[in-house]
C-alpha positions as CSV (number, residue, x, y, z in Angstrom):
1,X,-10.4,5.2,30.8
2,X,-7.3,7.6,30.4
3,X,-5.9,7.6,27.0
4,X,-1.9,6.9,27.1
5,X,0.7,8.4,25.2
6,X,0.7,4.9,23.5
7,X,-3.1,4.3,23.0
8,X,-3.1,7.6,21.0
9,X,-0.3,6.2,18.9
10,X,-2.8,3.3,18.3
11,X,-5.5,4.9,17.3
12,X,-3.4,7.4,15.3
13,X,-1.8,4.1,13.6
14,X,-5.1,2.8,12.9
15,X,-6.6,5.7,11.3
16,X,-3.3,6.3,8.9
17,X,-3.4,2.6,7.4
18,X,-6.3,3.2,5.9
19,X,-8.7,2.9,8.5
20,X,-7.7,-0.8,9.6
21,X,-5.0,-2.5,11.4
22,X,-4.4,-6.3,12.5
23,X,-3.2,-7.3,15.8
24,X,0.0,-8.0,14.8
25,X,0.4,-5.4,12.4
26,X,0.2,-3.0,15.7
27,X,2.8,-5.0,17.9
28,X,5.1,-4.6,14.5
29,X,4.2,-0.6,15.0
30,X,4.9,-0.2,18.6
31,X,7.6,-2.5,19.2
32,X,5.4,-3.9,22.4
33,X,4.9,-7.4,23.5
34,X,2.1,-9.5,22.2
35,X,0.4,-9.6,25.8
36,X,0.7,-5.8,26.5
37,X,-0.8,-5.2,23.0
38,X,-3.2,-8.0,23.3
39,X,-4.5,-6.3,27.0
40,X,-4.3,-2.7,25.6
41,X,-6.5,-3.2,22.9
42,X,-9.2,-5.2,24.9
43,X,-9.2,-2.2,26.8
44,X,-9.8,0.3,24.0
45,X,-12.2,-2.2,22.7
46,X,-14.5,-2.3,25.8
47,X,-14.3,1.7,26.1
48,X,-15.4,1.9,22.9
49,X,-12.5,3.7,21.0
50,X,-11.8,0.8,18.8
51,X,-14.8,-1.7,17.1
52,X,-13.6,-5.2,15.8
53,X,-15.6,-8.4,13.6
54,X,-18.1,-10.3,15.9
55,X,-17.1,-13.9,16.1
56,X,-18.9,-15.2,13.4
57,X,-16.5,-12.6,11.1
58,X,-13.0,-13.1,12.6
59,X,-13.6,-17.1,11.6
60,X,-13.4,-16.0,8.4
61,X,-10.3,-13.6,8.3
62,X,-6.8,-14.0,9.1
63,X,-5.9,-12.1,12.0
64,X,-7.8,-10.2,14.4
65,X,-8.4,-6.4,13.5
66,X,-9.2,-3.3,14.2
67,X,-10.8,0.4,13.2
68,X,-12.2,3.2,14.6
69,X,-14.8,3.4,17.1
70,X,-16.8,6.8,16.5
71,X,-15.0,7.3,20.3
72,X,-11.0,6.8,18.7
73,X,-12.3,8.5,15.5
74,X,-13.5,11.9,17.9
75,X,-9.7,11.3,19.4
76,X,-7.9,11.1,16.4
77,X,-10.5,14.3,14.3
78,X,-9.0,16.4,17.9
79,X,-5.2,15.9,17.0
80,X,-6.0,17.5,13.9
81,X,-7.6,20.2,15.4
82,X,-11.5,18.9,13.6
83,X,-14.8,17.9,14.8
84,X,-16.2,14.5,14.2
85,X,-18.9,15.4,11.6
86,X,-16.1,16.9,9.4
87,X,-14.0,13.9,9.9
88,X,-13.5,11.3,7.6
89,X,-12.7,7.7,8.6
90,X,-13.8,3.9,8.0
91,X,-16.7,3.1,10.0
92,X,-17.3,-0.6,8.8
93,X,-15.7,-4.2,8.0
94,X,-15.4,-4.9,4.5
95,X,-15.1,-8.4,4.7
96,X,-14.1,-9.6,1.4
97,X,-10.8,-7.1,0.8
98,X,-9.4,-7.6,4.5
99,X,-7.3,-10.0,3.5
100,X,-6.4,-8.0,1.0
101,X,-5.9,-5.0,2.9
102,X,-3.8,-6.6,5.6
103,X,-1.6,-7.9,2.7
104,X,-1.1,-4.2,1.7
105,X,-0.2,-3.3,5.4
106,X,2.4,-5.4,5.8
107,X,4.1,-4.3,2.6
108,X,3.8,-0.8,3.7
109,X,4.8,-1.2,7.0
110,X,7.8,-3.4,6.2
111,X,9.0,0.1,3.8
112,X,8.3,2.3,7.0
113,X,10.2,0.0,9.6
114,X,13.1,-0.2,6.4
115,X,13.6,3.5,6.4
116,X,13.3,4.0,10.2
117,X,16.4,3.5,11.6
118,X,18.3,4.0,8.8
119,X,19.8,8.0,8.9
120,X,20.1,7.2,4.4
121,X,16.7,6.4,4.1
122,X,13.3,8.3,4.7
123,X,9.7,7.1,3.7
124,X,8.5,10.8,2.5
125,X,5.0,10.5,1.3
126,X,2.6,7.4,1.3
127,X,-0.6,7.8,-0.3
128,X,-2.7,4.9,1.1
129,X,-5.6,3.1,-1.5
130,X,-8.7,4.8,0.3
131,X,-7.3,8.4,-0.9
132,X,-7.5,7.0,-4.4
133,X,-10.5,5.5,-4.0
134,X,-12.2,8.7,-2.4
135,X,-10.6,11.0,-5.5
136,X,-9.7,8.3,-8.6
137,X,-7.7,10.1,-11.1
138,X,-8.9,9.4,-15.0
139,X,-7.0,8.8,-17.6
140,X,-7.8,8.6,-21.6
141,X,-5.7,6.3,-24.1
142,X,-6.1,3.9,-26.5
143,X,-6.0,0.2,-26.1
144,X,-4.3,-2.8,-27.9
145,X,-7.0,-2.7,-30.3
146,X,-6.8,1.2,-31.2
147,X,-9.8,1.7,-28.7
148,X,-10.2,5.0,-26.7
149,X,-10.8,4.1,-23.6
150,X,-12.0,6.0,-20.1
151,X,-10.7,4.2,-16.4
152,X,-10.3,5.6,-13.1
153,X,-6.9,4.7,-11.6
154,X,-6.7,3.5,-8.1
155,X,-3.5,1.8,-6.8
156,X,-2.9,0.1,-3.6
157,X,-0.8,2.8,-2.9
158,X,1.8,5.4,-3.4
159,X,5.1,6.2,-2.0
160,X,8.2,8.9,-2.5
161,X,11.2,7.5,-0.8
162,X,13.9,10.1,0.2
163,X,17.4,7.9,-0.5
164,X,21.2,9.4,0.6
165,X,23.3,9.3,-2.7
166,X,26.9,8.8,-1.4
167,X,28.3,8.9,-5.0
168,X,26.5,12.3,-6.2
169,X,26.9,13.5,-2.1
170,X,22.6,14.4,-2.5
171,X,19.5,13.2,-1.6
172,X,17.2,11.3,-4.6
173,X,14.1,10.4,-4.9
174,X,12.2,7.5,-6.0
175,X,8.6,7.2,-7.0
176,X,6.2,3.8,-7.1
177,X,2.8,2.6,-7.4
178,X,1.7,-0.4,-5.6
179,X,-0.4,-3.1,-6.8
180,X,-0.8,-6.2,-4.4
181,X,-2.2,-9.4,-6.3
182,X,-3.4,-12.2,-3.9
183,X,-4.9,-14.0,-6.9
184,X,-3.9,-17.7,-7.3
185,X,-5.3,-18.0,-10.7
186,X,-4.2,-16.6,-14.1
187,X,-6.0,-13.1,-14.7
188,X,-5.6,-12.5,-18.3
189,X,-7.3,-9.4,-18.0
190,X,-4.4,-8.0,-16.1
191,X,-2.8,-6.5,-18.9
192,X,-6.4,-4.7,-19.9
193,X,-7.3,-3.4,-16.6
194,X,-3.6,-2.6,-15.0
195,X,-1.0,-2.4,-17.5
196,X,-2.3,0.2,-20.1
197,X,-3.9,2.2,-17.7
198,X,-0.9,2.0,-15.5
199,X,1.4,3.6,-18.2
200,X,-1.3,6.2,-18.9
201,X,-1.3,7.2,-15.6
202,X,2.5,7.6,-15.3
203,X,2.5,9.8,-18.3
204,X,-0.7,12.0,-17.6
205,X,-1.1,15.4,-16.9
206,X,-3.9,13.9,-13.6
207,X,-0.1,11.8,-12.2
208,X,2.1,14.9,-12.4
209,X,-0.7,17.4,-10.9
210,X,-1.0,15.0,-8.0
211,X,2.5,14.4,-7.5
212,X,4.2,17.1,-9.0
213,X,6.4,14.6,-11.1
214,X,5.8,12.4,-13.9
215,X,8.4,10.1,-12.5
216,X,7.5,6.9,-11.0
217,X,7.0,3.2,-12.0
218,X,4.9,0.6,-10.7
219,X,6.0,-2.5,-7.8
220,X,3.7,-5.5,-8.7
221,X,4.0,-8.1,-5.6
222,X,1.9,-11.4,-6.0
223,X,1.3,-15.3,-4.8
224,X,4.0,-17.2,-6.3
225,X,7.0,-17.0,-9.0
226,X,4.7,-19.0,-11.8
227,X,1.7,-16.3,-11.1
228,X,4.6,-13.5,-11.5
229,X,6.5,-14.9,-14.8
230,X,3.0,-14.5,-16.2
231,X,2.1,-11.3,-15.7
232,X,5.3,-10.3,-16.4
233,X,4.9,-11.7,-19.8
234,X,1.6,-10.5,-20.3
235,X,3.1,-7.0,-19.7
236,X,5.9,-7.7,-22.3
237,X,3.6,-8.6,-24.5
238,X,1.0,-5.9,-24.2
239,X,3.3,-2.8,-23.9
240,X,6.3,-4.3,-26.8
241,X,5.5,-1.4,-29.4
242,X,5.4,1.5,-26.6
243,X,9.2,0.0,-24.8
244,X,7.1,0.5,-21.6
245,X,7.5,-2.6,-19.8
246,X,10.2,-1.5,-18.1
247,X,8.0,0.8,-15.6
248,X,6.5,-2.3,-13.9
249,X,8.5,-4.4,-11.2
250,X,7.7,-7.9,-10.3
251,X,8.0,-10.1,-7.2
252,X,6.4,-12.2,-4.8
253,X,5.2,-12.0,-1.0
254,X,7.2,-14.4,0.3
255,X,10.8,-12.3,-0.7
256,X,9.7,-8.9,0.6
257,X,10.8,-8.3,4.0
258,X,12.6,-5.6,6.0
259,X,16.3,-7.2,4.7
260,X,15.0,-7.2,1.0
261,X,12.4,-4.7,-0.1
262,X,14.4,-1.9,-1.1
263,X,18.2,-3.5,-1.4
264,X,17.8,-6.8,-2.3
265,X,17.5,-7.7,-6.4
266,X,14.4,-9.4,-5.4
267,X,12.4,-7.3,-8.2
268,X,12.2,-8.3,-11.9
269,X,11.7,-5.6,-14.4
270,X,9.7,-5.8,-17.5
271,X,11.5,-6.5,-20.4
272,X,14.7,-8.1,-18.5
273,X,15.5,-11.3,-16.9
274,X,17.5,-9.9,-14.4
275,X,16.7,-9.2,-11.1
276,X,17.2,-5.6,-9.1
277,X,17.5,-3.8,-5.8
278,X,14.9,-0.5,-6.1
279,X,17.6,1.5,-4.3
């Protein structure tokens, strides 16, 4: 098989979402029909550049998708000038957070195709989950009961968006965390396990190392307006002493989209009842 122009940009795509892609996540990418995606990835399927979940898998996810074969991952380790031993990349399925992970894709890639025609907007920096993951940052602080208390920090993702400031005649920046809930129940340990150690992060010497900026607040996207309103209350309730609440932003799948993400007041802020555009 001869690698395309375009098949590069596949595997390429692949590798920079964190190792995993769905079907139509690609098409959104490459702006190419569902058919000539659909035959183009057969293709790189059965010459072994891309592996995807046996059938007994794929009836339990939903959408087809993709990773690396150790063939696309040789590809992809050349572009950047390494070998494959020296290469990192996902080599498996995890089954139980594709869903999950797919979820996260479309957000990300929804911010990307938001900024990519539009000459006032620019997607700088994305830090995907597995980066996290591979080198956690730690922070130290106290919870609600006075407790000191040790947690790694790993977000669904980071991004520095570049914005044109027509008013000030500048570019700005902006700074967010992600955290994608799929959850349909209550978690009440929410406020424990993300809240505290979200603001910890934001004001810790590991956050402004990393980033070179302390500035930043967290985007928390989940199932449904009721699910939201609670852990926006849990926040406001956790965080009322340290006037913090106002670093996390609330809203639910179903209002993100390419229109709405970064313009639209589709994003509730702790301690307000009014909704906001993050630009």
């Amino acid at each position: 098989m001869r690698l395309t122009d375009d098949d590069l940009q596949i595997l390429e795509a692949i590798h920079a979402y964190d190792g995993m892609l769905g079907a139509k996540q690609i098409m959104r990418l490459t702006s190419r029909s569902w058919h000539a995606i659909r035959k183009r990835l057969s293709k790189l399927y059965q010459n072994g550049y891309i592996a995807r979940p046996d059938r007994h898998q794929r009836a339990a996810l939903p959408d087809m998708v993709y990773w690396l074969a150790p063939r696309g991952a040789e590809q992809v380790a050349g572009l950047s000038g390494k070998d494959l031993s020296e290469f990192r990349w996902r080599k498996q399925l995890r089954l139980s957070m594709v869903a999950h992970d797919l979820a996260v894709n479309d957000f990300r890639i929804t911010v990307f195709l938001t900024c990519k025609d539009n000459p006032y907007l620019e997607l700088a920096e994305w830090v995907s989950s597995g980066e996290f993951w591979a080198y956690p940052d730690q922070v130290d602080y106290r919870d609600i009961s006075g407790k000191a208390v040790h947690r790694k920090v790993r977000p669904d993702g980071y991004f520095l968006l570049r914005f044109w400031s027509e008013p000030h005649g500048l570019w700005g920046r902006k700074r967010f965390l992600l955290e994608l809930d799929r959850s349909t129940e209550d978690n009440p340990r929410f406020a424990r396990e993300k809240v505290r150690p979200g603001i910890a992060y934001l004001q810790s010497t590991a956050y402004e190392k990393r980033f070179g900026n302390k500035g930043g607040c967290w985007l928390i996207v989940t199932t449904g307006e009721r699910r939201m309103l609670n852990m926006k209350r849990q926040t406001e309730s956790t965080v009322e002493k340290d006037q913090h609440a106002a670093n996390f932003y609330f809203t639910t799948l179903d209002q993100v989209s390419e229109e709405t993400v970064l313009t639209a007041p589709i994003w509730l802020p702790g301690g307000s009842d009014q909704s906001i555009s993050l630009l």
